[in-house]
C-alpha positions in Angstrom: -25.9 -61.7 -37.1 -27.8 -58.6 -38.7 -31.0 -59.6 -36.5 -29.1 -59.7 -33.7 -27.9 -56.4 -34.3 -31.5 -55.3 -35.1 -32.5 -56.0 -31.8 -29.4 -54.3 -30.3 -30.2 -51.0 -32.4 -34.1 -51.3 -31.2 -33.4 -51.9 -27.7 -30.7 -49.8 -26.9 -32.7 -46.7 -29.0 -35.8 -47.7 -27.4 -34.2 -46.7 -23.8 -33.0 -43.6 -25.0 -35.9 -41.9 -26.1 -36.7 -42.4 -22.1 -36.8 -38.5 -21.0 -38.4 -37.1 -18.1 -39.5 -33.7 -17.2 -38.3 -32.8 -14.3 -34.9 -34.7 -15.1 -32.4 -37.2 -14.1 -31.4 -38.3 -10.6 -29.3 -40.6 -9.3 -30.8 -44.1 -7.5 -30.8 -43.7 -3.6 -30.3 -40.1 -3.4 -32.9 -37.2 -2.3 -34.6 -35.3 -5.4 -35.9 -31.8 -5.2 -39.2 -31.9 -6.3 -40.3 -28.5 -7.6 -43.7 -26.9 -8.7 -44.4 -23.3 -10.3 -47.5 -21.9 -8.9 -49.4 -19.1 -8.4 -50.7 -20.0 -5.4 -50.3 -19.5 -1.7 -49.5 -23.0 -0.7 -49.2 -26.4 -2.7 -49.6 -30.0 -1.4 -47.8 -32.8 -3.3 -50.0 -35.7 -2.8 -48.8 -38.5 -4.4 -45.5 -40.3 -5.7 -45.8 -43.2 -8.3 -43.2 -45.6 -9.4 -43.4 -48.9 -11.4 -43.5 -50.6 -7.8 -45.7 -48.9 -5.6 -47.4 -45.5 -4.7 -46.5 -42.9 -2.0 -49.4 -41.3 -0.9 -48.0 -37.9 0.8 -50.7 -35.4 1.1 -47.8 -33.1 2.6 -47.5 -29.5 2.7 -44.7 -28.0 0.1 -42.1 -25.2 1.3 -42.6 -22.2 -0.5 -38.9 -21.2 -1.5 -39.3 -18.0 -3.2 -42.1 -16.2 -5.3 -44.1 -18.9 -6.8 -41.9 -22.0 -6.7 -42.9 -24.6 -4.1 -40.8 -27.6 -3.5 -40.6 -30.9 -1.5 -37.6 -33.3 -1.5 -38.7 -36.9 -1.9 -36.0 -39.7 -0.6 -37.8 -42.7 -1.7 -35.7 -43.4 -4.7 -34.1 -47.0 -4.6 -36.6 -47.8 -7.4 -34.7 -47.6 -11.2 -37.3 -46.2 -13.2 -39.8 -43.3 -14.1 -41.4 -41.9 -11.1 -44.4 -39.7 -11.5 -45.9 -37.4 -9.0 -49.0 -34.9 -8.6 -50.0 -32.0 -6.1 -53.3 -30.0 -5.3 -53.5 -26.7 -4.6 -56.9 -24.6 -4.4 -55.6 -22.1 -7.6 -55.7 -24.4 -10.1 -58.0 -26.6 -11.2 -55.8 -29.7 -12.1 -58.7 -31.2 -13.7 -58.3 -29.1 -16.3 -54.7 -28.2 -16.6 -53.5 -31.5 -15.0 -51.1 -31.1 -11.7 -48.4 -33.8 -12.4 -44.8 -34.4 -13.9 -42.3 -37.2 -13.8 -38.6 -37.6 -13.5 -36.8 -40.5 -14.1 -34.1 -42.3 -11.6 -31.1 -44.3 -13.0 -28.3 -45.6 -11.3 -25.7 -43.0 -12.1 -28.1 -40.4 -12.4 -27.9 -40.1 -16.6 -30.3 -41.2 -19.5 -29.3 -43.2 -22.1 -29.0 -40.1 -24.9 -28.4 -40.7 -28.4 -24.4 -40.4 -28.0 -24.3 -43.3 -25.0 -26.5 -45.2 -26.8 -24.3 -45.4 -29.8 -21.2 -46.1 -27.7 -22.6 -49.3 -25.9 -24.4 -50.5 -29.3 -20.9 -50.3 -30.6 -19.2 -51.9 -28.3 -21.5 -54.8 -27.6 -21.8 -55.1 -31.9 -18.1 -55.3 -31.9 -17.5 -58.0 -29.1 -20.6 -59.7 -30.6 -19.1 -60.0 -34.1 -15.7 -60.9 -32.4 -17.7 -63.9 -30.9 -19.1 -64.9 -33.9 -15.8 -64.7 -35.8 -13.9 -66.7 -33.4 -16.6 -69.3 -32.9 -16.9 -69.6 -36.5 -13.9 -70.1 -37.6 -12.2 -72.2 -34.6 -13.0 -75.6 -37.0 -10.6 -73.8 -39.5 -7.7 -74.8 -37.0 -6.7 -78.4 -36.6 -7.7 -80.9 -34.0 -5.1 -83.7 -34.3 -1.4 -84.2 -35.7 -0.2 -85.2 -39.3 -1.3 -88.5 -40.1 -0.1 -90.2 -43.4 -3.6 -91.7 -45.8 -2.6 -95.6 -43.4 -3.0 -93.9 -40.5 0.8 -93.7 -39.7 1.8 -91.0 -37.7 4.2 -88.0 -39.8 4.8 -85.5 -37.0 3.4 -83.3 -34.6 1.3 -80.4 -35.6 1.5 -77.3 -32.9 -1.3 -75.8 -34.7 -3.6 -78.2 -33.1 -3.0 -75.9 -29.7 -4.7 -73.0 -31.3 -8.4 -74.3 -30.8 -8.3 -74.5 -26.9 -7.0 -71.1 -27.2 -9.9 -69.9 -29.2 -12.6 -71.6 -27.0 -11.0 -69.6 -24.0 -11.1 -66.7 -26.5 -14.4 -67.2 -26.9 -15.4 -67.7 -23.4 -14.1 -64.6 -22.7 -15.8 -62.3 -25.0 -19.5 -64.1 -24.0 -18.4 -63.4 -20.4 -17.7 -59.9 -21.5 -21.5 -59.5 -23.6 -23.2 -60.6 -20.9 -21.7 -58.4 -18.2 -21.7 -55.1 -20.1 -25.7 -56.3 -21.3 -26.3 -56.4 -17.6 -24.3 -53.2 -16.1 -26.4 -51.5 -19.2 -29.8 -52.9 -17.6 -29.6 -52.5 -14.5 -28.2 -49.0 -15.2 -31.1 -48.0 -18.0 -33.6 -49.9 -17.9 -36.9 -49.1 -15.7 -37.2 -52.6 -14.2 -34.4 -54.3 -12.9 -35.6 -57.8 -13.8 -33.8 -58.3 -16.8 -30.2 -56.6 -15.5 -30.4 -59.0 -12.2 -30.9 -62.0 -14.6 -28.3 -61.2 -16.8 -25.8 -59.8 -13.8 -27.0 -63.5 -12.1 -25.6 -65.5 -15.6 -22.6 -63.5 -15.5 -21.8 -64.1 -11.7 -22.5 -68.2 -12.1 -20.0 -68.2 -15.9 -17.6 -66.2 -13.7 -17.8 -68.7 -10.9 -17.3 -71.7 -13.4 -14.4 -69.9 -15.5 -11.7 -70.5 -12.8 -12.2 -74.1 -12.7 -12.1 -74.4 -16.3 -9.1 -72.4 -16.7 -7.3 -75.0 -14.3 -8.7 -77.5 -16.3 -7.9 -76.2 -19.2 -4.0 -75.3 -18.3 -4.0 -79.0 -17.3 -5.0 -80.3 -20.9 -2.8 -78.4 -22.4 0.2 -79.3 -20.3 -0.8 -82.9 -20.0 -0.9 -82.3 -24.0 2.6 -80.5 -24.6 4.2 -83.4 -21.9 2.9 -86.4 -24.6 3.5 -84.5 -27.8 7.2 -84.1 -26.1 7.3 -88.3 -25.6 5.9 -88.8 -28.8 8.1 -86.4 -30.9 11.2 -89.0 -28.8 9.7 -92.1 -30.3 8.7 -90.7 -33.4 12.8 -89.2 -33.7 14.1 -92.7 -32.7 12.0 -93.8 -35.7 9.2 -95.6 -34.0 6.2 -95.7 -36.1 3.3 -94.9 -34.4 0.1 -95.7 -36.0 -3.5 -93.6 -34.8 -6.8 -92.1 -36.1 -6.1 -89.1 -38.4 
């Protein structure tokens, strides 16, 4: 449990220490890329994600005084992006004509605050898994047997495990799909949300069947506990495996 959590503090912290210069901007939606120069006219020349390059080599508008700027449209990529110009005041060999923003998918970084809500909430449904999965042999399995293996009565405890697998289920189901949204959301490669958001879609597709499945144990269940609560009322003894 505490590693677990280890690895939760390191990579959620990890992502949000992710800043960029220029800022934050929202996946699939134009950025304004601006540059402060002293000069009479700027080219942007290249824009750089983790995927591929766009070499531009394109003239910036001059908006006003020295600020030049080019919007860039090419931002489907989750991820840092980092771009460069040349211009013939500067010598960017020396002073190094570059900067970087970052694109997420709702156009926010991970900051401290966010981070510490999602660690929280995954910690808590992780430790609410772990408690219920854990415990769930505490609850009885069968009915109450006598030391010859005669049958005493029905114990409706014996429902409670089913209903603390399903529990169970459903707070994995609910790790999995917040460890994804968080990914796909955060993280500059989308690699590791698709595979999680992949697990999540394939345990959502197989928890309808086992619901049904599961409703039909229970009532097939409750329907012979009913007969042999009858018999055991009539005084049949009824022998079976504790």
């Amino acid at each position: 449990m505490k590693r677990v959590i280890l690895v939760l503090v390191m990579f959620v912290f990890l992502i949000s220490f992710a800043s960029a210069n220029l800022g934050s901007f929202q996946q699939n939606e134009c950025v304004n890329i601006k540059v402060l120069a002293n000069c009479s006219s700027v080219n942007i020349t290249e824009v750089s994600n983790n995927e591929e390059t766009f070499f531009l080599n394109a003239e910036m508008q001059k908006i006003s005084g020295q600020t030049f700027n080019y919007t860039f449209c090419n931002t489907s990529v989750i991820g840092e992006y980092t771009f460069s110009w040349d211009n013939t005041c500067v010598d960017c060999s020396t002073y190094g004509c570059g900067n970087e923003f970052e694109i997420t998918y709702d156009g926010n970084i991970l900051n401290t605050e966010r981070s510490i809500l999602y660690l929280g909430l995954i910690s808590i449904l992780i430790f609410l898994f772990l408690l219920v999965v854990f415990n769930i042999h505490r609850f009885p399995s069968s009915d109450v047997y006598n030391d010859e293996g005669i049958l005493l009565g029905i114990n409706n405890l014996k429902y409670l495990r089913p209903i603390m697998y399903v529990i169970s289920w459903g707070l994995l189901l609910g790790i999995v799909f917040i460890t994804s949204n968080i990914s796909i959301a955060y993280l500059p490669t989308s690699m590791f949300g698709e595979f999680f958001f992949m697990l999540y879609k394939i345990m959502f597709i197989l928890t309808l069947p086992m619901v049904i499945v599961w409703f039909l144990y229970l009532f097939v269940k409750i329907f012979r506990d009913k007969e042999v609560k009858r018999m055991l009322d009539r005084g049949v003894e009824i022998r079976g495996t504790p």
